[in-house]
N, C-alpha and C positions, 0 to 999 in steps of 0.2 A: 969898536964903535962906542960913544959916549952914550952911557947907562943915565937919565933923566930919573930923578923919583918923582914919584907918582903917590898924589892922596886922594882917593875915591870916596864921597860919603855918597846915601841912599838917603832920599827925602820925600815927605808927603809934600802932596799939593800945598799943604800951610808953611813948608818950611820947615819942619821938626824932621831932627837926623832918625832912622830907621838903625835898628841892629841885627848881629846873629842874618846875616844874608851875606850871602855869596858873591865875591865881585869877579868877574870871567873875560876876559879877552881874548882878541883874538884879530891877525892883521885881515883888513878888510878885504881883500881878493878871495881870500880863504874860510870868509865864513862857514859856510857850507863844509867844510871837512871837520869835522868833530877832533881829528887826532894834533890840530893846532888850535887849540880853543886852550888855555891856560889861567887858573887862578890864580889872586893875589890876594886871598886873604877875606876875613870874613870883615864888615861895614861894624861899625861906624865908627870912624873908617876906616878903611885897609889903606895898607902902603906898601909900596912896593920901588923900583925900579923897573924901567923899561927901557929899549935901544929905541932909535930910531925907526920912521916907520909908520902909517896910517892905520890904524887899529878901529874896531868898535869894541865898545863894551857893554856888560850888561849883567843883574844879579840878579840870583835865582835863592826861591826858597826847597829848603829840604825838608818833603815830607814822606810820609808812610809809604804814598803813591809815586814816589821819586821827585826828582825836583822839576821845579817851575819859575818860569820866568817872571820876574816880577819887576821890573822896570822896563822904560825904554830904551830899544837902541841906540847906541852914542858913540860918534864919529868922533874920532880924535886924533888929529895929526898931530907926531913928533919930530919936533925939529933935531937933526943931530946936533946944533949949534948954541941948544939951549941951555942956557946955564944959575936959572930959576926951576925952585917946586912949580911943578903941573899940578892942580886941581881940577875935579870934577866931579859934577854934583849929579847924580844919576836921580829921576825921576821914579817917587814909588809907583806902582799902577796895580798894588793889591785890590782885588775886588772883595 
């Protein structure tokens, strides 16, 4: 199957890139099981490769108290056919 790269940044509501977080995927039927949940790397930004396939992602911060989600969810279908960088800009949602 044809491997896509993939650049994820993490961004506040103004637009300024977020760093040091976690970017997490995982194909979307299978949210819900932890043991297909996969990272690519820490923002801003991570890059990675992906196959084909309908994913969400999402980054989390690591603290004392273990980690925490800090963006929102984001749907992202891949085409096997593509043959362009995927970008995508994940929403920061720190409180």
């Amino acid at each position: 199957r044809t491997k896509v790269p993939l650049t994820v940044s993490l961004i506040d509501p103004q637009g300024n890139e977020q760093s040091n977080y976690e970017v997490w995927f995982a194909p979307k039927p299978l949210l819900e099981v932890a043991r297909f949940h996969r990272s690519i790397g820490l923002t801003s930004p991570a890059t990675g490769s992906i196959t084909a396939g309908n994913y969400i992602f999402w980054a989390v911060q690591h603290t004392a108290q273990g980690k925490r989600v800090v963006s929102n969810y984001r749907e992202l279908p891949i085409d096997d056919l593509a043959k362009l960088d995927t970008a995508l800009n994940l929403l920061f949602i720190k409180e």
